[in-house]
C-alpha positions in Angstrom: 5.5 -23.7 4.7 4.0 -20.3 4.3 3.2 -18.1 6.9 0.4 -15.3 7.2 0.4 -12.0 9.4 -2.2 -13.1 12.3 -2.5 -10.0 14.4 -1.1 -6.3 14.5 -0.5 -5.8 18.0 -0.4 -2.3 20.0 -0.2 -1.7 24.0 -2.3 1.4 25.0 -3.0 3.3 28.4 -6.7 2.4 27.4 -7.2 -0.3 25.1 -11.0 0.7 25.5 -10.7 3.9 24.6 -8.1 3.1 21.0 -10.9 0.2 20.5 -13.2 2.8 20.1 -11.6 5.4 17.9 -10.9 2.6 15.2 -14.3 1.5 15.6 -15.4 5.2 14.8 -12.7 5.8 11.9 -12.0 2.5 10.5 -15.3 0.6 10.7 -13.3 -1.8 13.0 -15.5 -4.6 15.1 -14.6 -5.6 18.6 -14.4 -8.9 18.4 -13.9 -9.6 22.6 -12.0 -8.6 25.1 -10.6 -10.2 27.8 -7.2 -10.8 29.8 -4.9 -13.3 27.7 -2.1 -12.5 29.7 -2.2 -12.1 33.3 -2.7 -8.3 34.5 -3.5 -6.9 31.0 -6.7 -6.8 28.9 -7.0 -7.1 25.1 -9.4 -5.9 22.9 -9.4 -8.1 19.2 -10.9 -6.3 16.6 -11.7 -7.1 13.5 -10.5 -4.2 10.5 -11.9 -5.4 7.4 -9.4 -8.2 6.1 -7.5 -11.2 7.5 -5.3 -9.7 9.9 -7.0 -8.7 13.0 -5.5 -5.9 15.3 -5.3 -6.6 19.2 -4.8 -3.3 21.4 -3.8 -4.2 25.2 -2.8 -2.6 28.1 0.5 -2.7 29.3 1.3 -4.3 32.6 1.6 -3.2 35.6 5.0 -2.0 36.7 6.0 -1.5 33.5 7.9 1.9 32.1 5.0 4.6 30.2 7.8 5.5 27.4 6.3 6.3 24.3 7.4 6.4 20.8 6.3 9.4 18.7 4.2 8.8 15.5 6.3 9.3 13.2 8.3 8.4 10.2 11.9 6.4 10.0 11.7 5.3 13.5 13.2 1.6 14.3 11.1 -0.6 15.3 7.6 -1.4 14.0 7.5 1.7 11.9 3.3 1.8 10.5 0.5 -0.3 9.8 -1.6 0.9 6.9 -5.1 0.6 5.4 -6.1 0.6 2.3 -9.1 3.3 1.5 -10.6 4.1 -1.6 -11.0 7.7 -1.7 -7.9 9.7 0.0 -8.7 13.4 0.0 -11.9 12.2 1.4 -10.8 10.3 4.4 -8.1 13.0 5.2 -11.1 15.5 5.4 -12.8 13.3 7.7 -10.5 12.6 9.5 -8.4 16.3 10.0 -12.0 17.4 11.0 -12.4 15.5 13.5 -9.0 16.2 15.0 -6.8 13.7 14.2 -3.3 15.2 13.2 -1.6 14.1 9.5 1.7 13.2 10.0 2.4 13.0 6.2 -0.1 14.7 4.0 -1.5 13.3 0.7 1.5 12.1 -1.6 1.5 10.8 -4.9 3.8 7.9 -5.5 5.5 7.3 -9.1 3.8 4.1 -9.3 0.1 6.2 -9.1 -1.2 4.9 -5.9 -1.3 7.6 -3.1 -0.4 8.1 0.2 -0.6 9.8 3.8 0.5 8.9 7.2 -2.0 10.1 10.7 -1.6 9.6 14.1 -3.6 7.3 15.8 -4.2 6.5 19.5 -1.4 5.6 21.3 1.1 7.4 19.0 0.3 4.6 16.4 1.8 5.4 12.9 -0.7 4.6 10.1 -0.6 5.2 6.5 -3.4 5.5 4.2 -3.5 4.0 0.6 -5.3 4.6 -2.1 -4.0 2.2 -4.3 -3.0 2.4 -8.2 -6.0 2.6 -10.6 
């Protein structure tokens, strides 16, 4: 049997809110939102390829710890996107505020790489691939 990656899934303070900011940044289309499981709402959205990402709130009574975005942690460490022009997006991006974790590096294979923070203290790299 073979198995595909359905979903990336994040919990946010504001699923709303991170549904927004990958609409603005990523082009990403809320597909609905509703409550799946009881007490928390989730947002599906829809990022360009067949995996969608879900963002959903946590539930009540649970703990606010957060993980910081960054690299080497255990755990689910990234999600990434592929973009076609790197320097470009970082500029976008670094002007409008969001902080690089990792800035532009080229790999030996010739594709390129950079790591920002998204909401939530999401991990995401950026790849211009090879070519």
């Amino acid at each position: 049997m073979q198995y595909n990656i359905n979903h990336v899934h994040v919990r946010s303070s504001d699923p709303h809110a991170s549904a927004a900011w990958y609409e603005r940044f990523f082009n990403a289309r809320k597909l609905w939102a509703r409550e799946i499981m009881p007490g928390t709402v989730t947002v599906s959205m829809e990022v360009g390829g067949p995996v969608r990402l879900n963002i959903s709130s946590k539930p009540a009574g649970t703990p606010d710890d957060r993980s910081a975005a960054e690299l080497n942690r255990l755990g689910l460490e990234h999600f990434g996107f592929d973009v076609a022009d790197l320097e470009g997006e970082l500029a976008r991006l670094e002007a409008a505020g969001v902080r690089v974790v990792l800035p532009l590096t080229d790999t030996p294979t010739g594709s390129r790489l950079a790591y920002i923070e998204g909401p939530d203290d999401v991990l995401i790299e950026l790849v211009q691939p090879a070519g």
